[in-house]
RODO-2510 file (C-alpha; in nm, 4 decimals, decimal comma):
residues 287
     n   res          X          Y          Z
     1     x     0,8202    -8,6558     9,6751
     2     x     0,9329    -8,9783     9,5277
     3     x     0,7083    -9,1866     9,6226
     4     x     0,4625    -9,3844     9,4208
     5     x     0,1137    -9,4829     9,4342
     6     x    -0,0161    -9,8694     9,3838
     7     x    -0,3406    -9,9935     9,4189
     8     x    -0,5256   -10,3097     9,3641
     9     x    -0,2339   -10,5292     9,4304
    10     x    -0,3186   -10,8133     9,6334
    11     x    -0,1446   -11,0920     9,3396
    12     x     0,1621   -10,9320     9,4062
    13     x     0,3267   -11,0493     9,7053
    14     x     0,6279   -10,8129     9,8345
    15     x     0,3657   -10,5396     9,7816
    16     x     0,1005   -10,7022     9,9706
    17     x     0,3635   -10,8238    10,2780
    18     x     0,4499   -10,4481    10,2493
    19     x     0,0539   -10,3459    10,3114
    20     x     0,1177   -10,5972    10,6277
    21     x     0,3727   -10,4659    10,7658
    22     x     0,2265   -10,1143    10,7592
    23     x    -0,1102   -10,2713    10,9728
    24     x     0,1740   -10,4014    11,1739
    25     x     0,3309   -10,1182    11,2317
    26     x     0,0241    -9,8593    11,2622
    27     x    -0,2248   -10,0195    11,4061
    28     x    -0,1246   -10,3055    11,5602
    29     x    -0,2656   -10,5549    11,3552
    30     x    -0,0823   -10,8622    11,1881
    31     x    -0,3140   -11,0036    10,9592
    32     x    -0,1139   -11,3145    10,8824
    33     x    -0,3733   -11,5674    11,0327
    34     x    -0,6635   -11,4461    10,8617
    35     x    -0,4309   -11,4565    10,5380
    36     x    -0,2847   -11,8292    10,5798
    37     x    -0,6393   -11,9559    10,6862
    38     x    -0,7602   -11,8042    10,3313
    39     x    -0,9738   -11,5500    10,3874
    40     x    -0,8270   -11,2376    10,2247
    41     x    -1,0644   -11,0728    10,0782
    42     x    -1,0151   -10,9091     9,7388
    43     x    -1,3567   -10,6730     9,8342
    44     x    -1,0903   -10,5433    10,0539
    45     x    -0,9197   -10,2820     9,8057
    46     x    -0,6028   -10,0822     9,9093
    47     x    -0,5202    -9,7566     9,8090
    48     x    -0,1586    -9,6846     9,8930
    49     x     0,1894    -9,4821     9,8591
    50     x     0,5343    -9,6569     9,8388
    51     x     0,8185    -9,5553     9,9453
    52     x     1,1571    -9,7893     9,8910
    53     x     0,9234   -10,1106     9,8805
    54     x     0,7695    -9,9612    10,2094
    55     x     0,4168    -9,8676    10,2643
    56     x     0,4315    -9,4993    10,4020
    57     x     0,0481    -9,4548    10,3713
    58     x    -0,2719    -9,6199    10,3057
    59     x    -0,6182    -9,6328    10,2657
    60     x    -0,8230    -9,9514    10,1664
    61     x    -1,2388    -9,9808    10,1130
    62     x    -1,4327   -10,2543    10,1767
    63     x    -1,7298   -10,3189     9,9537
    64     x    -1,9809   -10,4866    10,1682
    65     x    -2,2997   -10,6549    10,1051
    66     x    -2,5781   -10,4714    10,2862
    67     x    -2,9707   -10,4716    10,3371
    68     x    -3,1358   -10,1629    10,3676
    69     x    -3,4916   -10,1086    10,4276
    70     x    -3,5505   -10,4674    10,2637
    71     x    -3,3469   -10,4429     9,9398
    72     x    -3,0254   -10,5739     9,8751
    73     x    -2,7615   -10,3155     9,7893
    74     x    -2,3611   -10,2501     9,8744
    75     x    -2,1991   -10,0252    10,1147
    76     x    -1,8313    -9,9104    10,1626
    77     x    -1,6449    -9,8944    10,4431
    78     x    -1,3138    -9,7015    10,4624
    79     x    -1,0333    -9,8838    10,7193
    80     x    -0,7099    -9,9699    10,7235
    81     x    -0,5608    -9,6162    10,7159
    82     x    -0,2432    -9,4468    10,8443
    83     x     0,0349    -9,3111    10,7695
    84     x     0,4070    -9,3352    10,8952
    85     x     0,4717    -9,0634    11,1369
    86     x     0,7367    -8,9120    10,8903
    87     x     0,4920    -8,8686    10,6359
    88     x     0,2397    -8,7471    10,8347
    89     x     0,0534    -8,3762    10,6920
    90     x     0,1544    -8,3696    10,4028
    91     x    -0,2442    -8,4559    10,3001
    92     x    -0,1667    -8,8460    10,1805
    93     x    -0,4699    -8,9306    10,3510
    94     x    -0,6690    -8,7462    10,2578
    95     x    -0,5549    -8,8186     9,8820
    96     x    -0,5840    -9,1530     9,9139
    97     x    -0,9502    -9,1232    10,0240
    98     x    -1,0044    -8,9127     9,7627
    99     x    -0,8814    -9,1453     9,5251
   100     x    -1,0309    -9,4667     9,7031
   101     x    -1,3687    -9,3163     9,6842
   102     x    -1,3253    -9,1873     9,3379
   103     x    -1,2757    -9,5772     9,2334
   104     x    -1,5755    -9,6704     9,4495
   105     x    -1,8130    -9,4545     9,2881
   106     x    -2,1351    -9,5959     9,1570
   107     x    -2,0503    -9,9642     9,3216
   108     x    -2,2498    -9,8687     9,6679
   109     x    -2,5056    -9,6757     9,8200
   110     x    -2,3287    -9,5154    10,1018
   111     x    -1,9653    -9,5035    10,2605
   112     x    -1,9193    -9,5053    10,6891
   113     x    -1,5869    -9,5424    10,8973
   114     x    -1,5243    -9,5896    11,2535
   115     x    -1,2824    -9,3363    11,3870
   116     x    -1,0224    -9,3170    11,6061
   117     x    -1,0191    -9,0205    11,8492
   118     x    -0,7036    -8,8322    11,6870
   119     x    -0,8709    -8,9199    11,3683
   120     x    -1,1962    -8,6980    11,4154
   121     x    -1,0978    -8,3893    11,2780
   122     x    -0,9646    -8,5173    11,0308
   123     x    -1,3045    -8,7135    10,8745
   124     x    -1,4799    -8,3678    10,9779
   125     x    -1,2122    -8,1708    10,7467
   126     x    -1,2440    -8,4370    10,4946
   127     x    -1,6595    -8,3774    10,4571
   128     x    -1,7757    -8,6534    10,6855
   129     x    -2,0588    -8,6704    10,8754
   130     x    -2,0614    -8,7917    11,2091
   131     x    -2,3857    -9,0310    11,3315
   132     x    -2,4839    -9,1306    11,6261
   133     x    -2,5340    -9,5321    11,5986
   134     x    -2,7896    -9,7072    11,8175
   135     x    -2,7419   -10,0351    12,0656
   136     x    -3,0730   -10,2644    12,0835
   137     x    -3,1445   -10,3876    12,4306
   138     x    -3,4102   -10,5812    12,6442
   139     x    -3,4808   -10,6736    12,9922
   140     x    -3,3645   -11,0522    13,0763
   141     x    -3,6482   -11,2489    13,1783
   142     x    -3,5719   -11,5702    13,4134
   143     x    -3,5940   -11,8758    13,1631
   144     x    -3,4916   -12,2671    13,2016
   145     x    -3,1282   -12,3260    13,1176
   146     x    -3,0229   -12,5535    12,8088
   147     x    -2,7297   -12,6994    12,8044
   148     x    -2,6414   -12,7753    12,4471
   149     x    -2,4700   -12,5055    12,3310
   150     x    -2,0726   -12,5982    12,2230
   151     x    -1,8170   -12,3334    12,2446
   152     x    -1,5957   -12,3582    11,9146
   153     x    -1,1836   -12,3263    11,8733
   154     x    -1,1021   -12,1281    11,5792
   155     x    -0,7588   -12,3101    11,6378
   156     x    -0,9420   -12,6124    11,5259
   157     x    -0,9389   -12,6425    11,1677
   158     x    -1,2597   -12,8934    11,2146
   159     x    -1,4375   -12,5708    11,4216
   160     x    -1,2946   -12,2988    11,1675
   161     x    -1,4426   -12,4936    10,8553
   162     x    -1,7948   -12,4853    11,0515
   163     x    -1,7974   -12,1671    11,1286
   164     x    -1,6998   -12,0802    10,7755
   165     x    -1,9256   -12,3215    10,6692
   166     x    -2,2152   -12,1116    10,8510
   167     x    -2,0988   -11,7288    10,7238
   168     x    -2,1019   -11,8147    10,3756
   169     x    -2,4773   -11,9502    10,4237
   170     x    -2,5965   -11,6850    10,6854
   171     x    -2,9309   -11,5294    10,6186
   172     x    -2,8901   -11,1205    10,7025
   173     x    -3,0080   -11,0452    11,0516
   174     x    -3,2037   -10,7780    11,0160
   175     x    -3,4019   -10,6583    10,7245
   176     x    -3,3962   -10,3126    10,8796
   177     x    -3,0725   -10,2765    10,8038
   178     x    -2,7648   -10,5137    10,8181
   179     x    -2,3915   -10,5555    10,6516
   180     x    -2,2568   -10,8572    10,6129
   181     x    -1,9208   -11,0441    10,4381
   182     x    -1,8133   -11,4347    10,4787
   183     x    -1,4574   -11,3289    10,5069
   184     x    -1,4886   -11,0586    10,7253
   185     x    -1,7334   -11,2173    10,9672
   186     x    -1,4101   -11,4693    10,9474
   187     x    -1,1779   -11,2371    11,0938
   188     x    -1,3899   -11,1648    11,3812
   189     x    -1,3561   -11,5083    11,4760
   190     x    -1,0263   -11,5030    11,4426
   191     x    -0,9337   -11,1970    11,6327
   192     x    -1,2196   -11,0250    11,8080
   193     x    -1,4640   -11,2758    11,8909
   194     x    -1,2022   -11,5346    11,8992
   195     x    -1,3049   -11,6866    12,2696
   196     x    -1,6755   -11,5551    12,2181
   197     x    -1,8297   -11,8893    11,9461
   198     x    -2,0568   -12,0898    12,0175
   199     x    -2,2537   -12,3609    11,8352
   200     x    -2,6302   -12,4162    11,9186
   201     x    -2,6766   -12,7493    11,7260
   202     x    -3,0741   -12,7846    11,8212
   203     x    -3,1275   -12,4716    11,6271
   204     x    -2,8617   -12,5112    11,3610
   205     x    -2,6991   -12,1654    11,5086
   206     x    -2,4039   -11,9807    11,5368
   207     x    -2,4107   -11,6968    11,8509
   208     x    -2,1259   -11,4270    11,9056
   209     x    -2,1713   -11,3379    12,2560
   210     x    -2,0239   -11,2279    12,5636
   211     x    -2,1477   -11,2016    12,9263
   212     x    -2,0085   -10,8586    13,1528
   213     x    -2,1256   -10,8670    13,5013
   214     x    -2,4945   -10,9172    13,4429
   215     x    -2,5554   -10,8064    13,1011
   216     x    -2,5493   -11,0538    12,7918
   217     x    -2,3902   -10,8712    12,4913
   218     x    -2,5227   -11,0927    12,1905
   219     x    -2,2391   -10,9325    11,8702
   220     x    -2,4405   -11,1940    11,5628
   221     x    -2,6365   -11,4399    11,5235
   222     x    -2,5296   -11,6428    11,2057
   223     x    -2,7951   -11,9061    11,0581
   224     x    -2,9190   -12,0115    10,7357
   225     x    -3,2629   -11,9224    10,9287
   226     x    -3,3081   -11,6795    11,2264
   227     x    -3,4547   -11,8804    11,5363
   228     x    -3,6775   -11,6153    11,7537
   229     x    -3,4464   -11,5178    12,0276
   230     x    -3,6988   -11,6861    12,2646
   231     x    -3,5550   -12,0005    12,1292
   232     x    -3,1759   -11,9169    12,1594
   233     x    -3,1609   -11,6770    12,5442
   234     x    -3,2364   -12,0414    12,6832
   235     x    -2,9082   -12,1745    12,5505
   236     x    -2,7494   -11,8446    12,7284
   237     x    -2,9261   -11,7658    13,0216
   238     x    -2,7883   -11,7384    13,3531
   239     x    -2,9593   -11,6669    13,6688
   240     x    -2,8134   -11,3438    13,7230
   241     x    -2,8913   -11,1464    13,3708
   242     x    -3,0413   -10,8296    13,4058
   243     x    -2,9944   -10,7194    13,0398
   244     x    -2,9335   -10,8502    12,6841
   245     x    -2,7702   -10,5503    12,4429
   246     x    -2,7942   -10,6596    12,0850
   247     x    -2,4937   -10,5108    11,8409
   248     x    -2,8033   -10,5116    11,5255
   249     x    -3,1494   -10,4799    11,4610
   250     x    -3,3196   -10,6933    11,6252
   251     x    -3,6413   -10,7126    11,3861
   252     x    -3,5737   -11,0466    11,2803
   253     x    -3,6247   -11,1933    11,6424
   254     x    -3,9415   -11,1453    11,7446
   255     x    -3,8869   -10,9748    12,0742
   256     x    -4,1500   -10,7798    12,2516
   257     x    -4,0202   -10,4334    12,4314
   258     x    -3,6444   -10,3729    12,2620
   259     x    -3,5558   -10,0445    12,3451
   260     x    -3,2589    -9,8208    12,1583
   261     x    -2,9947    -9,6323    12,3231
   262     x    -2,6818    -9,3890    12,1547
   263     x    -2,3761    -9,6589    12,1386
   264     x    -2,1316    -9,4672    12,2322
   265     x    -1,7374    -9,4733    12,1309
   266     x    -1,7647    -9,6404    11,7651
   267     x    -1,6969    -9,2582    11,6627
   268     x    -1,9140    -9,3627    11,3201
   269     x    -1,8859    -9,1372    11,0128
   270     x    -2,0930    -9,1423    10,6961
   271     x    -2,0805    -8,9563    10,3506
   272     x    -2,3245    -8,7443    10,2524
   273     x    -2,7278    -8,9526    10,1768
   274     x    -2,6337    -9,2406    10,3731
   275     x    -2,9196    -9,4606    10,3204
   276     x    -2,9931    -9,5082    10,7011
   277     x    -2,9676    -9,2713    10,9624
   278     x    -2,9748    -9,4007    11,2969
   279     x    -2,8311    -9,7616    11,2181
   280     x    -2,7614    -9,9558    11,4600
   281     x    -2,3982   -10,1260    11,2858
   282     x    -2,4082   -10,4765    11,3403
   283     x    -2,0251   -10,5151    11,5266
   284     x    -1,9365   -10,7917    11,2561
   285     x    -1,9288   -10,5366    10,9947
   286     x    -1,6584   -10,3400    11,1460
   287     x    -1,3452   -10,3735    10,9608
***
């Protein structure tokens, strides 16, 4: 096949429009925002084959910052990957993971993916194992409503530098265990928790949440120092709440009666020893 592999090529730009196009093209994706707002990450390491200046198939790993059981270490996370339906089984994938993880050896304690469905039997065939992943919840208890809580506009450049401001001096949130990168917590205000930011100035906070119906989904809690959640629900509350689910280990907050459930659909897959093994993956860490 003449086709060639490159890796580690970020500094070259047709190559790296070419690994953008691909997202484009396979998953949706177009990372040009979180690329012009400067927060590519060079943690973010692709492993790829080229085909006529194309991307045909690719596989990038993310070495991530962790806590685990207390102690500061680094996991990686395989994303990114695909291949171009004409290229498909002819084990590029697989290669590339292979060869991704090869590079990655002795820089991290463990390596876990989220799956797509089509993708299972693939991880399973390529010696993954799959996890179930747990989803921290509580009762909501009637409290007074605050009102100072400020919803921020990542279109904002004044917002954006805040928020940036607080990932590069959060604090882990959970000791337990916990994953966490500046520029990555950065994309999920760009793109997934884009309309989901809000400011608590009182308690010098950051809080990624949601409200379905009558459950509070609370996705991070960012903070040079982690309030006890007693001091942020206020700032959330509403009348109605009949349950807060908490995407991360909730040790840090001091709340009486969390409970763990299976968290179903992430699809998560871990090599072999993974440090932890039911972790509940705080949702910022997905890549």
């Amino acid at each position: 096949m003449d086709i060639q592999l490159i890796t580690q090529y970020w500094d070259n730009p047709e190559a790296r429009e070419a690994f953008k196009a691909f997202i484009q093209d396979i998953h949706g994706l177009d990372f040009s925002e979180w690329e012009a707002r400067g927060y590519w990450d060079d943690a973010y390491a692709p492993f790829s084959y080229f085909k006529d200046g194309r991307v045909i198939s690719s596989v990038c790993i993310y070495l991530l910052d962790a806590i685990v059981a207390g102690r500061q270490t680094k996991l990686a996370q395989i994303s990114g990957v695909g291949t171009h339906k004409n290229w498909r089984r002819k084990g590029l994938s697989r290669k590339l993971t292979e060869l991704g993880l090869q590079w990655a050896e002795g820089r991290h304690q463990g390596v876990f993916l989220f799956a797509d469905e089509e993708a299972i039997p693939f991880y399973h065939k390529c010696g993954f194992l799959s996890i179930k992943d747990g989803l921290e919840f509580t009762h909501a208890d009637p409290v007074p409503k605050k009102q100072d809580i400020v919803s921020l506009d990542p279109s904002d450049q004044k917002d954006l530098d805040k928020i940036y401001t607080y990932a590069k001096n959060k604090t882990p949130i959970s000791d337990k265990f916990s994953v966490s990168s500046a520029k990555l917590l950065m994309f999920h205000a760009l793109y997934t928790m884009r309309s989901n930011l809000y400011e608590i100035p009182a308690l010098e906070s950051l809080v990624f949440f949601a409200r379905k119906g009558d459950i509070v989904n609370v996705y991070d809690i960012v903070s040079e120092c982690i309030p006890p959640f007693e001091e942020i629900y206020p700032y959330l509350s509403s009348k109605r709440d009949s349950r807060i689910n908490f995407y991360f280990h909730t040790d840090k907050l001091g709340i009486r009666g969390v409970q763990t459930e299976i968290n179903t659909g992430n699809n998560t897959f871990v090599k072999k020893s993974f440090p932890v093994s039911t972790p509940v993956f705080p949702f910022t860490s997905m890549a």
